[in-house]
NUFILUM-624074 format. One record per atom (N, C-alpha, C, O): residue in three letters; x, y, z negated. Coordinates in steps of 0.001 Angstrom, whole numbers, padded with zeros to 6 digits, always signed. Layout:
% residues N
ALAXYZ/...
% end
This chain:
% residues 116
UNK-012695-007431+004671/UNK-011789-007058+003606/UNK-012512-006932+002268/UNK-011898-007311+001271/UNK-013493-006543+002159/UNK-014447-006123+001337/UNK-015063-007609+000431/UNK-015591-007547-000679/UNK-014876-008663+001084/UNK-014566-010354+000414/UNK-013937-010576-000440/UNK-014242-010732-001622/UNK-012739-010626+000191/UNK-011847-011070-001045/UNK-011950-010076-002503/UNK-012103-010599-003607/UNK-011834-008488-002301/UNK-011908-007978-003447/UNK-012980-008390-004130/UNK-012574-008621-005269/UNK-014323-008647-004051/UNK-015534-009171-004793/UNK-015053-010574-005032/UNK-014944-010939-006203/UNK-014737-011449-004005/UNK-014283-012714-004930/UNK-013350-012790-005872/UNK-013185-013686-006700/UNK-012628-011620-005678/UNK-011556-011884-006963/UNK-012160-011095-008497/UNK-011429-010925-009473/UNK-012987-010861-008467/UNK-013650-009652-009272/UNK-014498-010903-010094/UNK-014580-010803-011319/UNK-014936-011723-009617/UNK-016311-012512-010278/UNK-015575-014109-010128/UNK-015264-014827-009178/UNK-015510-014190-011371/UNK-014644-015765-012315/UNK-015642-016802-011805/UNK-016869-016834-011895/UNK-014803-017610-011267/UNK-015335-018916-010563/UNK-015972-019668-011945/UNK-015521-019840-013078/UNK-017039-019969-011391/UNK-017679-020826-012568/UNK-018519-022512-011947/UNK-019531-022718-011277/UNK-017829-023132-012373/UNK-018144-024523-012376/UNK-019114-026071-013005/UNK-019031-026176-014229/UNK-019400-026449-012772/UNK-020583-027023-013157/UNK-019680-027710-014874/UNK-020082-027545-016026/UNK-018827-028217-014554/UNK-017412-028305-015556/UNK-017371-027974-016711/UNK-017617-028569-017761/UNK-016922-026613-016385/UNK-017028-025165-017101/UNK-017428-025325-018146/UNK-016814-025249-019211/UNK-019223-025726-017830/UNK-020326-025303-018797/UNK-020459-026129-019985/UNK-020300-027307-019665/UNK-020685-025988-021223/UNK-021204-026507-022283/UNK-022011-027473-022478/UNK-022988-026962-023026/UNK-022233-028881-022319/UNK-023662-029601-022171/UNK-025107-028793-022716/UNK-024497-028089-023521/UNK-026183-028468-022848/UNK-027139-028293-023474/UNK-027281-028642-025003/UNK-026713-029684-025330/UNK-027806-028095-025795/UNK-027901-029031-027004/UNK-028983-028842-026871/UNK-029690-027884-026559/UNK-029210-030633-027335/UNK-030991-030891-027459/UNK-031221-031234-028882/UNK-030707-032229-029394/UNK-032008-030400-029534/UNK-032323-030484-030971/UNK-032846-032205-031140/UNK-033593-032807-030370/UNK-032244-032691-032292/UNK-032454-033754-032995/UNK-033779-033522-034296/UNK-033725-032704-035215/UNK-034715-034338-034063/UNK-035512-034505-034850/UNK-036009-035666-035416/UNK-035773-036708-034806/UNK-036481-035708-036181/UNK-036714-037304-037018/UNK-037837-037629-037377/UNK-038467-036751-037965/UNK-038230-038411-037260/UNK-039952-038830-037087/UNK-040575-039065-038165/UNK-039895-040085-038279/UNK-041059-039087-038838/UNK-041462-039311-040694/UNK-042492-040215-040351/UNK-043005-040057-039244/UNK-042983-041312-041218/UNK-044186-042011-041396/UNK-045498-041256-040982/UNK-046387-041754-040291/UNK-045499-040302-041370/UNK-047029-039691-041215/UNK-046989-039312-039284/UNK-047875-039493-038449/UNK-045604-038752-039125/UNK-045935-038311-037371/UNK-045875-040033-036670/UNK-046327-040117-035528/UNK-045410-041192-037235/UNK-045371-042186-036363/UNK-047128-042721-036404/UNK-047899-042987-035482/UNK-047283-042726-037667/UNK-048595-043023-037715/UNK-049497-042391-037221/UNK-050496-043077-037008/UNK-049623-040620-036746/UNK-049791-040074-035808/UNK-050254-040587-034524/UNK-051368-040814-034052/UNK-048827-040720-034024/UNK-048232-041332-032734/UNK-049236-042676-032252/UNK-049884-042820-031216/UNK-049060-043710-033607/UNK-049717-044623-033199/UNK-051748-044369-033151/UNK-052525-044936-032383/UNK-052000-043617-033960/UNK-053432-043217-033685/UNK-053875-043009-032799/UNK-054928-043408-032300/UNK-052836-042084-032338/UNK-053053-041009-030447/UNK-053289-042502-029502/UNK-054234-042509-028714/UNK-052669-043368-029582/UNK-052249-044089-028245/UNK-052998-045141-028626/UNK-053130-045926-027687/UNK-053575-045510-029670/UNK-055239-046535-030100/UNK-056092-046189-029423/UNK-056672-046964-028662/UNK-056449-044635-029562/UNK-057424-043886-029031/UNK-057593-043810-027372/UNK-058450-043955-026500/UNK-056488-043554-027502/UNK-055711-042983-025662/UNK-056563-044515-025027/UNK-057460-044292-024213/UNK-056363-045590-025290/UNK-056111-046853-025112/UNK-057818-047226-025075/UNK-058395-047787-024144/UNK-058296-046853-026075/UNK-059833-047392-026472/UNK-060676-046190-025344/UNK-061756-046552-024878/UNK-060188-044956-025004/UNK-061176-044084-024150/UNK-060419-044944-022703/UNK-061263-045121-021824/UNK-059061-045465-022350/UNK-058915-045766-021107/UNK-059533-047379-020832/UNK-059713-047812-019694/UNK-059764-048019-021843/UNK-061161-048901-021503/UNK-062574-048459-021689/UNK-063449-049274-021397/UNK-062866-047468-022063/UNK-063999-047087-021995/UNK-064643-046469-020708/UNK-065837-046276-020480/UNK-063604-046221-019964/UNK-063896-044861-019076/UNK-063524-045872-017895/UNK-063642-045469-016738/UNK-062883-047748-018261/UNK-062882-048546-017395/UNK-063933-049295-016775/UNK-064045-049808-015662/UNK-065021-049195-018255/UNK-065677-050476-017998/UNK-066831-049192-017727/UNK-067729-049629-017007/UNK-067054-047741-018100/UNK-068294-047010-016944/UNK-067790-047217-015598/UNK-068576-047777-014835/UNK-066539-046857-015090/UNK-066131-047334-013754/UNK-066920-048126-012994/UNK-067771-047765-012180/UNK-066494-049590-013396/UNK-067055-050753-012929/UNK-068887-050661-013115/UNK-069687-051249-012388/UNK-069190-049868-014145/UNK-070826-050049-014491/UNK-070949-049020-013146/UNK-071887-049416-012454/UNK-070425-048059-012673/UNK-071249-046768-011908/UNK-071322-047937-010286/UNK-072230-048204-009499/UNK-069703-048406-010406/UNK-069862-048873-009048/UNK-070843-050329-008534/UNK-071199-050695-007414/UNK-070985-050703-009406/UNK-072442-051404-009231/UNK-073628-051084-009296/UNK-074520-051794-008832/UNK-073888-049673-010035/UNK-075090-049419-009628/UNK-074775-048427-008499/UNK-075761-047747-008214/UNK-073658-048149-007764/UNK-073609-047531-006627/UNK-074040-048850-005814/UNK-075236-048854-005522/UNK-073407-049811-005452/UNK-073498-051140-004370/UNK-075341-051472-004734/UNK-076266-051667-003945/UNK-075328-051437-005901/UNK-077221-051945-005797/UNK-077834-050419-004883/UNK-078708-050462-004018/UNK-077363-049584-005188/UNK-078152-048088-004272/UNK-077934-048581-002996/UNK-078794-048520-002118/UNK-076560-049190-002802/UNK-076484-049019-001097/UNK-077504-050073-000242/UNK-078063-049918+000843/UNK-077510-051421-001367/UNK-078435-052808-001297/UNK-079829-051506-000616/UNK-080224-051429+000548/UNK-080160-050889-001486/UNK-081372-050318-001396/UNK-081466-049409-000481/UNK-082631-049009-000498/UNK-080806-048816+000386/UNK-080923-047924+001200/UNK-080704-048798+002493/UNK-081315-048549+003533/UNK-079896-049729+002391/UNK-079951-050597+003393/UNK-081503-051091+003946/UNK-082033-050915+005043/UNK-081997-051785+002713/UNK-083111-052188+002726/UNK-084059-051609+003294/UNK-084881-052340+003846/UNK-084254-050181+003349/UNK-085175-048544+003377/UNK-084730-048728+004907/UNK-085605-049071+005703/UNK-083474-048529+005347/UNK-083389-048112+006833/UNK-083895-049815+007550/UNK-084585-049742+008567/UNK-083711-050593+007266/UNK-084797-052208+008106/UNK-085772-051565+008304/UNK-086233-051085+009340/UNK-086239-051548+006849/UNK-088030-051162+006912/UNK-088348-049964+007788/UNK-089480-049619+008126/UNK-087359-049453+008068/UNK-088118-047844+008960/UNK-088121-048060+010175/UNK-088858-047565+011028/UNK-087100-048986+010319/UNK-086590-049635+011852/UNK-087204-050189+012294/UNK-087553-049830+013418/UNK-087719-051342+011773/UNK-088989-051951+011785/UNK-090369-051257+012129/UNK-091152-051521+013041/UNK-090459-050120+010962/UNK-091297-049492+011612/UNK-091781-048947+012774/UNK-092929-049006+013212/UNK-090422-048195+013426/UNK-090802-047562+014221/UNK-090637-048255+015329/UNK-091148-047700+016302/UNK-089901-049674+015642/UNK-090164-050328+017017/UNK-091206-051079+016946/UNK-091290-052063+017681/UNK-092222-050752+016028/UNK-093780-051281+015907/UNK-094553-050354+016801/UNK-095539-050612+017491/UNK-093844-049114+016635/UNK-094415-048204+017746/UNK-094176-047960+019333/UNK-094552-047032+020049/UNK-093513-048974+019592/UNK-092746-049203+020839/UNK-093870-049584+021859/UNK-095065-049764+021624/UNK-093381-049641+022729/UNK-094255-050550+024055/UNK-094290-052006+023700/UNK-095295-052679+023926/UNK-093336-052445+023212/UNK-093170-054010+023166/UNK-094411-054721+022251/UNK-094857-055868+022260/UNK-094731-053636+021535/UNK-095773-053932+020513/UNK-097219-053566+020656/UNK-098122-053494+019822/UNK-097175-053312+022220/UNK-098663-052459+022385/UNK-099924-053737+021991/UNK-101146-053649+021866/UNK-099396-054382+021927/UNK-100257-055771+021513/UNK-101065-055059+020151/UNK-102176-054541+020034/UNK-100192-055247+019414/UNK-100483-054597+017756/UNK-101225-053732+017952/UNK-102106-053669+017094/UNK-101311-052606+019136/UNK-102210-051354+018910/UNK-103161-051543+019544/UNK-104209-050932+019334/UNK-103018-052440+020474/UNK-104509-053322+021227/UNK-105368-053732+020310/UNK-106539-053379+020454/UNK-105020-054534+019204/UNK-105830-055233+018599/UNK-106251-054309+017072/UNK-106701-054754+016016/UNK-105888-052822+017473/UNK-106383-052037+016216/UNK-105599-052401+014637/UNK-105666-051655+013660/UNK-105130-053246+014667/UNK-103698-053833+013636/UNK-102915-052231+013059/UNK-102156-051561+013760/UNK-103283-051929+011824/UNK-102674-050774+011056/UNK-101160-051620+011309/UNK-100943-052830+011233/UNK-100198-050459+011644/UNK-098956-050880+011488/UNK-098081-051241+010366/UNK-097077-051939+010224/UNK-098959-050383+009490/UNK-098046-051306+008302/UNK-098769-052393+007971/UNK-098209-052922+007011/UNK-099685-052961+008270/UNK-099651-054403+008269/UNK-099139-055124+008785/UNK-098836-056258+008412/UNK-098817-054306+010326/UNK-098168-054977+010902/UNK-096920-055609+010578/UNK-096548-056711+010981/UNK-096151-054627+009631/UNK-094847-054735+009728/UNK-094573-055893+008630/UNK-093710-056771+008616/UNK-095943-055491+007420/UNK-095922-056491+006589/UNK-095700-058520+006859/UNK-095128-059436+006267/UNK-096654-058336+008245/UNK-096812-059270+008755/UNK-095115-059981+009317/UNK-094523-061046+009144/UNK-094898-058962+009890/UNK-093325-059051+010425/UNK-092513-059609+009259/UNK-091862-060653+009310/UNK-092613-058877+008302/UNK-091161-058825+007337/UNK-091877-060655+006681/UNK-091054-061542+006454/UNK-093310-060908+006486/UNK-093332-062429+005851/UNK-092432-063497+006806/UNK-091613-064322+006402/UNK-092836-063224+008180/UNK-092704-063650+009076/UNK-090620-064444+009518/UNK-090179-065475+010026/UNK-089991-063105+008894/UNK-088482-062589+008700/UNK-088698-063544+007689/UNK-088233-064621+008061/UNK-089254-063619+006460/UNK-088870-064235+005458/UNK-089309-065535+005247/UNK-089255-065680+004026/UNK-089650-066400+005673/UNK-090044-067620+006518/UNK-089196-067849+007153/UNK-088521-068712+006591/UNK-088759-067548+008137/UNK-087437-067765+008770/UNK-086068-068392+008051/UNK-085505-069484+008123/UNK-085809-067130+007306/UNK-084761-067083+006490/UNK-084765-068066+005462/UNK-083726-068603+005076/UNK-086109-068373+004916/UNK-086127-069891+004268/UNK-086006-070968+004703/UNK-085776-071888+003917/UNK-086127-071237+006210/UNK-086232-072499+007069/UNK-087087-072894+007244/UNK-087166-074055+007646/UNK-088355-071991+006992/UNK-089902-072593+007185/UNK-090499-072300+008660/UNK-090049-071232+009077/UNK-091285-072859+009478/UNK-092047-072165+010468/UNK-093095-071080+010148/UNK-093932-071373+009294/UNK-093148-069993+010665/UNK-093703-069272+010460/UNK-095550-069207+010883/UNK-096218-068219+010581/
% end
């Protein structure tokens, strides 16, 4: 019972009803367009700037990775110099990093098509 008296108490209000918003009108003068156009030169000249460090970082990221790539061969290398397979190398008193030196000419001979 206690419904209806509150609904009748509080005026239905409708989307209808309401007043549109007023949105203030303003007018742009030479000096704010010229403004406008400064901002978005700028905007424009830092979003190629901040394009072309992009592209500069991520190449010298890919040359880092070139290089760390490179670092983990060489260690790999290294250390199955220390293997059994290689007891040859430690037979013959052969410092291992010569050894490996020897290895990697050896790799690179190859890779040219030369006999090693």
């Amino acid at each position: 019972q206690a419904e209806p008296e509150i609904e009748s108490r509080v005026p239905s209000l409708s989307v209808r009803s309401l007043p549109p918003p007023e949105i203030p009108k303003t007018q742009l003068d030479e000096s704010d367009l010229a403004i406008l156009k400064s901002s978005l030169s700028q905007s424009r000249a830092r979003s190629e700037h901040l394009k072309s460090r992009c592209d500069e970082l991520t190449k010298i990221l890919a040359e880092r990775d070139r290089q760390l790539r490179e670092l983990r061969g060489y260690v790999h290398d290294a250390s199955r110099i220390q293997e059994r397979d290689h007891a040859y190398l430690r037979a013959t008193h052969l410092d291992p990093a010569v050894a490996l030196e020897i290895e990697l000419l050896k790799r690179r001979l190859e890779t040219a098509g030369l006999k090693p």
